[in-house]
C-alpha positions as CSV (number, residue, x, y, z in Angstrom):
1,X,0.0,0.0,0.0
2,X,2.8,2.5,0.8
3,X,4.6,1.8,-2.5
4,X,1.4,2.3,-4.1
5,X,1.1,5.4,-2.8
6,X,4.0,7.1,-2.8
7,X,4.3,5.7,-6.6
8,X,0.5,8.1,-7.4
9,X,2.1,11.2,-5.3
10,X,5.6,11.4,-7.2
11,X,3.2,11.2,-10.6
12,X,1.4,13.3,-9.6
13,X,4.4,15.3,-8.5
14,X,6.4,14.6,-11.9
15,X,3.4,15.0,-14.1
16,X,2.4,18.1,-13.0
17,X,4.8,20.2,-10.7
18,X,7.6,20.7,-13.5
19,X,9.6,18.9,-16.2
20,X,13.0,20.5,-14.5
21,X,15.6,17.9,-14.1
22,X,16.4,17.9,-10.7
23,X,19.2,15.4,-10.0
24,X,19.7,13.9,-6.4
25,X,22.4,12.0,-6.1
26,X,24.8,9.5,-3.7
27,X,27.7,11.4,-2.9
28,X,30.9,9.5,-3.2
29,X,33.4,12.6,-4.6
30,X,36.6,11.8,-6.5
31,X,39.7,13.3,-6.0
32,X,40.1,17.2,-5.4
33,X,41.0,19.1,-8.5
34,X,41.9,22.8,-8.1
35,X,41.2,25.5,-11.0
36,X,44.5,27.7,-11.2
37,X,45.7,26.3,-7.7
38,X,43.0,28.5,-6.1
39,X,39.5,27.3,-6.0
40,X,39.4,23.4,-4.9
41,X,36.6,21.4,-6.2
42,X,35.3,17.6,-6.1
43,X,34.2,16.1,-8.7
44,X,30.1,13.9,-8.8
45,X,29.1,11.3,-10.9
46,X,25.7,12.6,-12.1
47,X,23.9,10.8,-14.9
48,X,27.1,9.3,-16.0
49,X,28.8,13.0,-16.3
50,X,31.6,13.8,-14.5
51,X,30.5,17.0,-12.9
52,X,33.0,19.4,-11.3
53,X,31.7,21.7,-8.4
54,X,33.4,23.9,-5.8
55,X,34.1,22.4,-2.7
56,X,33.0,25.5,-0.3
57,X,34.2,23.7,2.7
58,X,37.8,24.2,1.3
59,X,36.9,27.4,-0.4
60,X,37.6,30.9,0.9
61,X,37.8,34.7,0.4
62,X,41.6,34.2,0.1
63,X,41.1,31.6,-2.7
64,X,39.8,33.5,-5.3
65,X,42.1,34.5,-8.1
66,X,42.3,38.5,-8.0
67,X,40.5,41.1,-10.2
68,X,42.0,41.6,-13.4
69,X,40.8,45.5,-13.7
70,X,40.8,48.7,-11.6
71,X,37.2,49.9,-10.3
72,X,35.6,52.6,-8.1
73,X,32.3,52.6,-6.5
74,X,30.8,56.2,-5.7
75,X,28.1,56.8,-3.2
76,X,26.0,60.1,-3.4
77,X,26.2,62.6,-0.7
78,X,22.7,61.8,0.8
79,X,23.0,58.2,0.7
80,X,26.5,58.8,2.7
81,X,24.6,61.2,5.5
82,X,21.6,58.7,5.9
83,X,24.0,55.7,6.7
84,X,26.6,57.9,8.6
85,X,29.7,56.6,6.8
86,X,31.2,56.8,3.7
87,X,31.1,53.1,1.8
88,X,32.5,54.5,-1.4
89,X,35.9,52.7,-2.8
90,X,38.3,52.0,-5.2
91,X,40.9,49.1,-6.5
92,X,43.3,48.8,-8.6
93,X,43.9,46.0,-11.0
94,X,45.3,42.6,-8.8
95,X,43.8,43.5,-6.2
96,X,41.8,40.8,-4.2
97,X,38.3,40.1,-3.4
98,X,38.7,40.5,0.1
99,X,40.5,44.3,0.0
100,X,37.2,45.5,-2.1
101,X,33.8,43.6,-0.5
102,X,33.1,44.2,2.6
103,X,30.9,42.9,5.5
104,X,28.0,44.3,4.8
105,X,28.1,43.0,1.0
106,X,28.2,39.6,2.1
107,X,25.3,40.3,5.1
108,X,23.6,37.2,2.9
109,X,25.5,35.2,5.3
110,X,24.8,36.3,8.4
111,X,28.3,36.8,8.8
112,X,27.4,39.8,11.8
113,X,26.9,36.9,13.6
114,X,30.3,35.2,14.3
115,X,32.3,37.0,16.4
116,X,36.3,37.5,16.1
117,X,37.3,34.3,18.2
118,X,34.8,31.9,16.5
119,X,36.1,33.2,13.3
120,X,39.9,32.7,14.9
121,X,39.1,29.2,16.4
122,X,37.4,28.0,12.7
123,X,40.5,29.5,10.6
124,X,43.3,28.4,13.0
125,X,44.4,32.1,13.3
126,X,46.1,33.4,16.6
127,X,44.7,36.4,18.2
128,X,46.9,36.3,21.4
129,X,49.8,38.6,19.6
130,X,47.1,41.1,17.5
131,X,46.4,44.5,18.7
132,X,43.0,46.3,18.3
133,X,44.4,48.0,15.0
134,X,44.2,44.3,13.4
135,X,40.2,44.6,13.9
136,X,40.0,47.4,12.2
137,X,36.4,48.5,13.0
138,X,37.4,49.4,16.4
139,X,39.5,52.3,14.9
140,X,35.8,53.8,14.4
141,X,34.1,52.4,17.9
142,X,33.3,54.7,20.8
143,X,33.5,54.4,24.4
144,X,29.7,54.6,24.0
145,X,29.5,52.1,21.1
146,X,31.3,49.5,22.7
147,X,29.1,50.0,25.7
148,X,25.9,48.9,24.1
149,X,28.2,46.2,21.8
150,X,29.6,44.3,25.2
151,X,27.1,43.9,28.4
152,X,28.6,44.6,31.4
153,X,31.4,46.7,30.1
154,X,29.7,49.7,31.7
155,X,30.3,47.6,35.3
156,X,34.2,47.9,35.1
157,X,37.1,50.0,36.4
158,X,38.3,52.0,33.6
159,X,41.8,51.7,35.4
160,X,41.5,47.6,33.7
161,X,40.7,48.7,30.3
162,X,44.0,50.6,29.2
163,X,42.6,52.1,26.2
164,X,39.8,53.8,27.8
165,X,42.5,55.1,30.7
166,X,44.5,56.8,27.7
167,X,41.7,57.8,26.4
168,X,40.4,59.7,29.1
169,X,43.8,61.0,30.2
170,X,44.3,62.7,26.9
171,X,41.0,64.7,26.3
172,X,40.9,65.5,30.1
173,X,44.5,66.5,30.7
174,X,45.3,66.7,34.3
175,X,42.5,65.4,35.4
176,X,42.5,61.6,37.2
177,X,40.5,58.6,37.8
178,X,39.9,57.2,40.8
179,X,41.3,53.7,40.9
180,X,37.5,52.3,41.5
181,X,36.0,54.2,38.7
182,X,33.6,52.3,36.1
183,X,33.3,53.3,32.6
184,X,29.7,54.1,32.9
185,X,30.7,57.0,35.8
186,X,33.3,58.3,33.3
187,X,31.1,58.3,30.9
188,X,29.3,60.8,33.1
189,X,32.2,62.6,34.6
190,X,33.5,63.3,30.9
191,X,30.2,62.7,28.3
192,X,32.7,64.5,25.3
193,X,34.2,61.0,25.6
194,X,31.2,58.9,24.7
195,X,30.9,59.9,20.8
196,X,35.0,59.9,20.0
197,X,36.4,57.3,17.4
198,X,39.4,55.6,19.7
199,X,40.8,55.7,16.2
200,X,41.2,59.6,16.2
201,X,42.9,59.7,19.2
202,X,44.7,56.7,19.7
203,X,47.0,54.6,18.1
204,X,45.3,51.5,18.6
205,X,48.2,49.1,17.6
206,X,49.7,49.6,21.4
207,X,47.0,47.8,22.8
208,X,46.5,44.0,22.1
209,X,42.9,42.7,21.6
210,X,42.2,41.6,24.9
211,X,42.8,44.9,26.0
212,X,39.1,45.6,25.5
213,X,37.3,42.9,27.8
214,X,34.5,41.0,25.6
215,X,35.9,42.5,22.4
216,X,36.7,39.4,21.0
217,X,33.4,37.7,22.1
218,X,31.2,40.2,20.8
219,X,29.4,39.7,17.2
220,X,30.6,41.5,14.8
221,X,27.0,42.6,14.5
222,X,26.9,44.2,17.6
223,X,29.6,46.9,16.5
224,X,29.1,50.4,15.7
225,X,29.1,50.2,11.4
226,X,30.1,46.7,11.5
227,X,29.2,46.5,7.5
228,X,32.1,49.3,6.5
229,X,34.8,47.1,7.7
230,X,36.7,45.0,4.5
231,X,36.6,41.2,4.9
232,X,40.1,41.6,4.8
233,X,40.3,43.7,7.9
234,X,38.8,40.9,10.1
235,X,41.5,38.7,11.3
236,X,41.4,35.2,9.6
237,X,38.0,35.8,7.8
238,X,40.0,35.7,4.4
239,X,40.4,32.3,5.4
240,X,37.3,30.9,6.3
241,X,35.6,28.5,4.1
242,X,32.6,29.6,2.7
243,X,30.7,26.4,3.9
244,X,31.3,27.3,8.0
245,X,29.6,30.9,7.4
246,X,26.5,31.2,9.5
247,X,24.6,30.6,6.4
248,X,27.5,29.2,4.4
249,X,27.0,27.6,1.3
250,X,27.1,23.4,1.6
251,X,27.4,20.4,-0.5
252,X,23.9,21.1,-2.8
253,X,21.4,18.7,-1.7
254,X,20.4,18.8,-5.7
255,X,22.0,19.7,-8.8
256,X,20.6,20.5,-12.0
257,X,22.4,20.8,-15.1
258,X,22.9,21.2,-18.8
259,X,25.3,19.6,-21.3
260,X,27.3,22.0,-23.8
261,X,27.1,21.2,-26.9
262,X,28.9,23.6,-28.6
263,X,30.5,27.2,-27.7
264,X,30.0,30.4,-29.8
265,X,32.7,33.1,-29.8
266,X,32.6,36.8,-30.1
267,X,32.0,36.8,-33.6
268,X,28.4,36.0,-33.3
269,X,25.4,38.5,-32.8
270,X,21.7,38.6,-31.4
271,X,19.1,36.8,-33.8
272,X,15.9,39.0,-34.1
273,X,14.0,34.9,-34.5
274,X,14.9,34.1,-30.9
275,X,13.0,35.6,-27.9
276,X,13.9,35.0,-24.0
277,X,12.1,31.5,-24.0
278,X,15.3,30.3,-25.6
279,X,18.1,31.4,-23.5
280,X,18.8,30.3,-19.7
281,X,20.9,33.8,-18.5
282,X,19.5,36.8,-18.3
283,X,18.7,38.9,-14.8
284,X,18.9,37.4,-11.5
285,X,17.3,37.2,-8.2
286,X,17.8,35.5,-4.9
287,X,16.3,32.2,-6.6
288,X,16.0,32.5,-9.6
289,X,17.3,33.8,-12.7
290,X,15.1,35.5,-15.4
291,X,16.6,34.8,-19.2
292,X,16.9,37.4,-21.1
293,X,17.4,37.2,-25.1
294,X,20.5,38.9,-26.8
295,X,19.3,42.2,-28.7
296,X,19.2,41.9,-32.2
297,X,22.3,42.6,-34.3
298,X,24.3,43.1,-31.0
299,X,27.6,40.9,-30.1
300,X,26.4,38.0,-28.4
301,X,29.3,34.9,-27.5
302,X,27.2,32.2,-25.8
303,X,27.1,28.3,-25.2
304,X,24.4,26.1,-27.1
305,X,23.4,23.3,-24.6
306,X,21.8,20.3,-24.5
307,X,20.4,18.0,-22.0
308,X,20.9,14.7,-20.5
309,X,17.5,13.7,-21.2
310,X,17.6,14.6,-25.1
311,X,15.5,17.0,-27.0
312,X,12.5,16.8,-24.3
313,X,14.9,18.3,-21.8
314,X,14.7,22.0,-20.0
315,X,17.6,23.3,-21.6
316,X,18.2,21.3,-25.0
317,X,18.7,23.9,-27.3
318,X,18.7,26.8,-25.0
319,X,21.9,29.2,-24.8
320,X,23.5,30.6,-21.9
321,X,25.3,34.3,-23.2
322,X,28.7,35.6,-22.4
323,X,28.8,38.1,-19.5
324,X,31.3,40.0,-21.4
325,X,28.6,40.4,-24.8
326,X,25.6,41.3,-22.8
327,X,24.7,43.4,-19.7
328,X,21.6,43.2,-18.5
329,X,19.2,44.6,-15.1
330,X,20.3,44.2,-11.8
331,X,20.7,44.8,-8.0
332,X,17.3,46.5,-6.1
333,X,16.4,49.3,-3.9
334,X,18.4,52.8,-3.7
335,X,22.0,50.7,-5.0
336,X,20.3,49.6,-8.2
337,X,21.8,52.8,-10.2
338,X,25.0,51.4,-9.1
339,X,27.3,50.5,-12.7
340,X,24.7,51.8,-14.3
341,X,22.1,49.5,-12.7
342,X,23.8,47.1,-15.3
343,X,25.6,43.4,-14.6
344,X,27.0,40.8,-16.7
345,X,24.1,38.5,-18.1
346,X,24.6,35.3,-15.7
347,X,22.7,32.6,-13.7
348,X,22.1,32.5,-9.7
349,X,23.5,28.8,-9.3
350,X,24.5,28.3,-5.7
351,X,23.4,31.1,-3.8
352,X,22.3,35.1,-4.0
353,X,25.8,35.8,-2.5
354,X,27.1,35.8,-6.2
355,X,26.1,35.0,-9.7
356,X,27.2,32.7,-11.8
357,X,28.5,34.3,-15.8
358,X,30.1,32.6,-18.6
359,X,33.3,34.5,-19.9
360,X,36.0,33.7,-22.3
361,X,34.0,31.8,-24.8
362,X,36.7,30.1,-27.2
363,X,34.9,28.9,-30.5
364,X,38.3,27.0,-31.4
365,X,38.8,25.2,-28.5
366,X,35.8,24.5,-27.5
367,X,35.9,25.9,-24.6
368,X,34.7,28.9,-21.9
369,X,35.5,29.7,-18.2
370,X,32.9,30.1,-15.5
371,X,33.0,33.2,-13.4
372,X,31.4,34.8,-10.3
373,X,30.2,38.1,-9.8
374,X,29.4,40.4,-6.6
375,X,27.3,43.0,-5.8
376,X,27.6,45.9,-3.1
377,X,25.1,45.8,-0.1
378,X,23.8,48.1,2.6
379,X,22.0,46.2,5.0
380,X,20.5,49.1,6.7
381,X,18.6,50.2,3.5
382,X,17.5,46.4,2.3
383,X,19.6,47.2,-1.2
384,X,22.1,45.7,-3.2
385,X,23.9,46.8,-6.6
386,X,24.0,44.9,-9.8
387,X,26.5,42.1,-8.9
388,X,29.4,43.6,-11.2
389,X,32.2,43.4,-9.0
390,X,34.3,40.5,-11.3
391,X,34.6,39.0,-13.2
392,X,36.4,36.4,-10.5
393,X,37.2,33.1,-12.7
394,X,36.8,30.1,-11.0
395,X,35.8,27.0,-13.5
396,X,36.5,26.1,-17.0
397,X,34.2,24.6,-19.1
398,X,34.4,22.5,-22.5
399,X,32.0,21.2,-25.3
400,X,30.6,17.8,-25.0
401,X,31.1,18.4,-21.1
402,X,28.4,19.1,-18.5
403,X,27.8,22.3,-17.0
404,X,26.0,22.9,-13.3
405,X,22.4,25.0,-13.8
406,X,21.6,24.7,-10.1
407,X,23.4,23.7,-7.0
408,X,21.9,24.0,-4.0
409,X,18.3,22.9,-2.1
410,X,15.6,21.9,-4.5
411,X,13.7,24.9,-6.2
412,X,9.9,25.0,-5.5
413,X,7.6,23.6,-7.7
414,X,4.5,25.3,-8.9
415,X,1.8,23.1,-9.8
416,X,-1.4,23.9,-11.7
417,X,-4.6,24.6,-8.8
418,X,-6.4,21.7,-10.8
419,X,-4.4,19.8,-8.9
420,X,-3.7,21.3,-6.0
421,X,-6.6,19.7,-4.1
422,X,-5.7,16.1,-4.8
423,X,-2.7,16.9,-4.1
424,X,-3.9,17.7,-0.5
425,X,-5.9,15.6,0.3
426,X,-3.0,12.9,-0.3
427,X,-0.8,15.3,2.6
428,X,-3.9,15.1,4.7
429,X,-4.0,11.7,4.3
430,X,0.0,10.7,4.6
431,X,1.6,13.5,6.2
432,X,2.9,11.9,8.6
433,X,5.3,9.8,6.6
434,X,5.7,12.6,4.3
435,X,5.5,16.0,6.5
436,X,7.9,18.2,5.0
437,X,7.2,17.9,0.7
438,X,6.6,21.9,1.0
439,X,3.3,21.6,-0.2
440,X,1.8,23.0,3.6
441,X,-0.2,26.1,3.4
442,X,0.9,28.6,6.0
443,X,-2.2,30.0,8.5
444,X,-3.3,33.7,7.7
445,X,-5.6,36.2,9.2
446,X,-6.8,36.8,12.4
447,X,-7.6,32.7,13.5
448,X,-4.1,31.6,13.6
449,X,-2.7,30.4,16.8
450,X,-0.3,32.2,19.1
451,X,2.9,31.7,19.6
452,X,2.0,29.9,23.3
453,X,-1.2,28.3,22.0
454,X,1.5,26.8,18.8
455,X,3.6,25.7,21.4
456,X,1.3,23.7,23.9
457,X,0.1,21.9,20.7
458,X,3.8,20.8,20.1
459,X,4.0,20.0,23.2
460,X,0.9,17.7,23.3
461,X,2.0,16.4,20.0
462,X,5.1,15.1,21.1
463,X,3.3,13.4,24.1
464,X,0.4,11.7,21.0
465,X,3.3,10.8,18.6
466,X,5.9,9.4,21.4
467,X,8.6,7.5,20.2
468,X,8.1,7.1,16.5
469,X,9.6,5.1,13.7
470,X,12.1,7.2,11.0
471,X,13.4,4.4,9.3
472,X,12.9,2.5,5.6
473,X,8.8,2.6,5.1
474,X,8.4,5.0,8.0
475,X,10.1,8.0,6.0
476,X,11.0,9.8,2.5
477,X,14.0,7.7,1.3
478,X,16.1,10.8,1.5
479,X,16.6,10.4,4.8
480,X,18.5,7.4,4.0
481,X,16.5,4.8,6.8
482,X,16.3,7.1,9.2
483,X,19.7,7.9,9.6
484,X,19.4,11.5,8.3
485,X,16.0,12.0,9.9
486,X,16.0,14.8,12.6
487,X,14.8,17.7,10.3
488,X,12.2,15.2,9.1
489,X,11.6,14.0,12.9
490,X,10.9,17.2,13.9
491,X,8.6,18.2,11.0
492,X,6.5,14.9,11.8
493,X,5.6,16.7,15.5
494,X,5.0,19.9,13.7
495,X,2.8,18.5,11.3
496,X,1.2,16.6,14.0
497,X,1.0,19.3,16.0
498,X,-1.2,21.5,13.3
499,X,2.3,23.9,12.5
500,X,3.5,24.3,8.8
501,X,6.6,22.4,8.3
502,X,10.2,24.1,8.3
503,X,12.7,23.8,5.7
504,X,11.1,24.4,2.5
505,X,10.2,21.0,1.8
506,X,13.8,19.6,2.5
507,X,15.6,18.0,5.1
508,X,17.7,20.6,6.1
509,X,18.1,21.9,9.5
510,X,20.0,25.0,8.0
511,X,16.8,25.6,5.6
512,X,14.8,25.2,8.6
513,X,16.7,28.1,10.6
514,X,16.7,30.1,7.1
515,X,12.3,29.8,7.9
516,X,13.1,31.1,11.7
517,X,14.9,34.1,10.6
518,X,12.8,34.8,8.1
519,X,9.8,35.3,10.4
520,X,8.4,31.9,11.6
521,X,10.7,32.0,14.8
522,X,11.6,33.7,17.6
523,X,15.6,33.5,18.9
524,X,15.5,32.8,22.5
525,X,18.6,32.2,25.3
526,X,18.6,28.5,27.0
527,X,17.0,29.8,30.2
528,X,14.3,31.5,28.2
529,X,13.8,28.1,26.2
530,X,11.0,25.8,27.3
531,X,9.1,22.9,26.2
532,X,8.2,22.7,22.9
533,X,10.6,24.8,21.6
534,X,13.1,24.2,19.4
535,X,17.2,23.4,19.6
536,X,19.6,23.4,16.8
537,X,23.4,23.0,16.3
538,X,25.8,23.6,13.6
539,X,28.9,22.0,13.3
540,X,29.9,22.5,9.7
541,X,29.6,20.9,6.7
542,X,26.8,18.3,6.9
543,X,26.9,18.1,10.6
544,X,23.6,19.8,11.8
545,X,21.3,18.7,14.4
546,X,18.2,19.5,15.5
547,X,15.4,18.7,18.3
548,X,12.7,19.3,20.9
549,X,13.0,21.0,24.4
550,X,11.4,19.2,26.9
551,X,11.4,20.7,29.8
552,X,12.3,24.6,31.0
553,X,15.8,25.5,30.6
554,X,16.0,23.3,28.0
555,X,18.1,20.8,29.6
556,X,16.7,18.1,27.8
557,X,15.9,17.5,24.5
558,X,13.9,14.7,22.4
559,X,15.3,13.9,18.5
560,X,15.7,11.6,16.0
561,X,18.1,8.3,16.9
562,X,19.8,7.8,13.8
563,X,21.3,4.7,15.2
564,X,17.6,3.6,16.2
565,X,16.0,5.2,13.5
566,X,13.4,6.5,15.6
567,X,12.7,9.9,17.3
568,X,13.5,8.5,20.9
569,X,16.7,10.0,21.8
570,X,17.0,12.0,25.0
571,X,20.3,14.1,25.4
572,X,21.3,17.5,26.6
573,X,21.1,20.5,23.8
574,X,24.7,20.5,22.6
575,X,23.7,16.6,21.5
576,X,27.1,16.1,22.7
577,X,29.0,12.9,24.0
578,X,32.1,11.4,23.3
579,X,32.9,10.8,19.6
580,X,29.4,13.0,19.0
581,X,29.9,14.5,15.3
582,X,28.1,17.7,17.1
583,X,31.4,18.2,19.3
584,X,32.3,21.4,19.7
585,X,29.6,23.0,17.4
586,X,29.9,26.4,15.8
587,X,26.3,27.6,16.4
588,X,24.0,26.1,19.3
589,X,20.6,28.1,18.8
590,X,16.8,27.8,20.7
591,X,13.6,29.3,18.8
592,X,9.9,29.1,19.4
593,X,7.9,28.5,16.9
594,X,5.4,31.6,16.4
595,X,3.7,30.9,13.2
């Protein structure tokens, strides 16, 4: 019966969600390659192709090849008075990628919320012998910055905290502290100190980095105009894999792609026969990409592809145009006239950190190079530029080779209302073996629950579901018998429990904290924590975990036993025990559920 139906759902599924060729696929990589000694990659076996991707756990800032032109970014006066700081710059050619972005241009990644000594532990990098001049934001921190940045830092003697003591013996002259004084009553002795850049008056590089108690500890998020500072002026940040960012890129969990069938070079132009239907680059978004045709008459390089599934495929046919023929719309909000508001034609392939373009099309060899391509980004305004800051080469490309369309979690599928309903009454009927397909409507209007009313019903689901089968018939296969089954474990209780799945119909824990952020959680401290809320850790790469609290204080927690295959283990909310792959995680977070 359970073949039977999960055979009708994935036809139904197949038949009518989308012909896109999706490819999931057992991971066992081959050797590392490297493209120019820089960017390491592995190399999958995907419908008999050899397919060559990054390998973002090895890959960092420091790894990319540098730019190959000068540039300059220009802000307008306005723009530079609403933000408070100039984020205007300019390079030169050879310079790299991590002297010209900066931290709020890669604020995808939640990288304002690492602080210095996580990044230090993940990278190797020493921060006993650096002085506060090698954090460079603190050059533009206050006495009253820091303050709201670090708790309890308001508490201590100034006398302990050596920049401070300088600080206030140079503005205040003869005047001294007594030996008890805390920084807060300074602060109210001598308020002409609160506002002053320790930069302006201090040369920071006398004073090591635990000079400042808590500086090191403190997110970078929590810092006075954290997004001006270079990634390159964060010590070891350079270095650290793009995989172990807060929301680093993994290993995809699906891969679609395209083969190329033969490359086009520069002397080729736009065909006035061919709208956008028949190319796959164009504009892109955080998902998606929108294709967009080469104008008529205009220069237009581009690769003709085909498809592993033959002339029915998505992209037989199709071409993908050279970012250096064809510019095209880009970046949103008040940074969109950036370049123009122009960028290189290109594809978003693995995430909205970067896009994807094709460059160096080489009709004689047969060949092209893949490159990436950044934008600038102001967090406080919600904007980003046209991603123009590149081309950054990173894979070549040949004819008769495949090419990666999509790398990353599984898009979402639209399917045709028609259908919808069957579709849901199957999910009514099955969802607990299949709970997390992403085919849950999320509650609106004014009946939804509350956050405590969603809560006690997870609570009383976990008591109805108790200690519940993951394994082989009792779960999607994906989960591999149970073994990979805690996103999927907890989804069951949601389900149960009347609460849209997280995760966006996948099994990952990290798409499942992407659903918090986004507005479906709320971040709470262990002792805040109680039963029925949520635990998660990260500890890089494929290593995430996550479970139920069960009790206040969330000292104990309920998840999936891979080696059991059943959600029935009990364990504290690191998950931690000796030889636990969880050791030592990078991120330990607690939600609540609120919608």
């Amino acid at each position: 019966m359970l073949r039977k139906i999960r055979k009708n759902f994935f036809l139904v599924f197949l038949l009518f969600g989308s012909f896109l060729l999706t490819i999931y696929f057992a991971r066992s990589p081959q050797p590392a390659l490297a493209i120019d000694g820089n960017i390491p990659t592995i190399v999958e076996n995907i419908e008999g192709y050899q397919v060559e991707i990054p390998d973002w756990s090895r890959t960092s800032f420091s790894s990319f090849p540098a730019l190959s032109e000068a540039g300059e970014i220009s802000f307008a006066p306005d723009t530079i008075a609403q933000l408070g700081y100039d984020p205007s710059r300019m390079w030169g050619a050879g310079e790299s990628i991590d002297r010209i972005l900066n931290l709020g241009d890669i604020g995808v990644t939640q990288i304002d919320k690492f602080a210095p000594e996580q990044i230090a532990n993940l990278t190797g990098t020493d921060l006993a012998n650096l002085n506060l001049d090698d954090l460079k934001l603190m050059n533009w921190q206050s006495v009253q910055s820091l303050t709201k940045a670090i708790p309890g830092l308001n508490d201590l003697p100034v006398k302990e905290i050596a920049p401070f003591a300088d600080l206030f013996s140079q503005v205040q002259g003869g005047n001294v502290l007594g030996a008890a004084t805390t920084v807060g009553e300074m602060l109210n002795i001598a308020p002409e100190l609160g506002k002053l850049p320790l930069g302006d008056k201090l040369n920071l590089s006398k004073y090591g980095l635990d000079s400042i108690p808590g500086a090191k500890l403190t997110e970078l998020g929590k810092f006075q105009d954290w997004q001006k500072s270079l990634i390159g002026e964060v010590p070891g940040l350079k270095d650290l894999p793009l995989g172990d960012f807060p929301l680093g890129l993994g290993i995809p969990a699906a891969i679609q792609i395209a083969l190329i069938s033969q490359v086009f070079g520069n002397s080729e132009y736009g065909d006035p026969n061919l709208n956008d239907t028949y190319f796959v680059s164009g504009e892109t978004s955080k998902t998606s990409t929108k294709p967009v045709a080469c104008p008529a008459g205009e220069p237009c390089a581009y690769l003709e592809l085909g498809d592993p599934a033959g002339s029915e495929g998505l992209y037989y046919g199709k071409r993908w145009v050279s970012g250096e023929s064809q510019q095209v719309e880009g970046g949103h909000g008040v940074l969109k006239s950036l370049n123009g508001g122009k960028q290189p034609t290109g594809r978003t392939v693995y995430t909205d950190l970067f896009q994807v373009s094709m460059i160096l099309p080489s009709e004689p060899d047969g060949s092209a190079t893949l490159a990436l391509n950044f934008p600038v980004c102001i967090p406080q305004l919600n904007s980003c530029s046209p991603k123009f800051i590149g081309p950054i080469p990173f894979l070549p490309v040949k004819e008769n080779g495949p090419i990666v369309m999509f790398g990353g979690t599984p898009p979402v599928v639209n399917i045709p209302m028609n259908f919808q309903g069957e579709i849901n009454q199957i999910m009514a009927q099955f969802g607990n073996i299949l709970p997390n397909s992403g085919f849950f409507t999320p509650c609106t209007g004014e009946d939804c629950p509350t956050a405590e009313e969603i809560q006690q019903a997870i609570v009383e689901a976990l008591e109805r579901k108790g200690n519940f089968l993951t394994g082989w018939g009792h779960s999607p296969d994906a989960t591999q018998g149970g073994t990979k089954a805690c996103m999927f474990a907890v989804n069951s209780v949601l389900a149960d429990a009347g609460v849209q799945p997280l995760g966006n119909g996948t099994l990952s824990v990290l798409e499942a904290r992407q659903d918090l952020i986004n507005g479906r959680g709320q971040i709470l401290s262990q002792s805040q924590a109680t039963a029925g809320d949520l635990v998660l850790v990260d500890a890089g790469g494929s290593r995430q975990h996550i479970g139920i609290c069960l009790n206040n204080g969330c000292t104990k927690v309920k998840s999936n036993s891979s080696s059991n295959a059943s959600f029935s283990w009990i364990s504290n909310p690191s998950f931690s025990y000796p030889g636990s792959p969880y050791n030592g995680a990078k991120l330990q977070e607690f939600w609540r559920v609120t919608n």
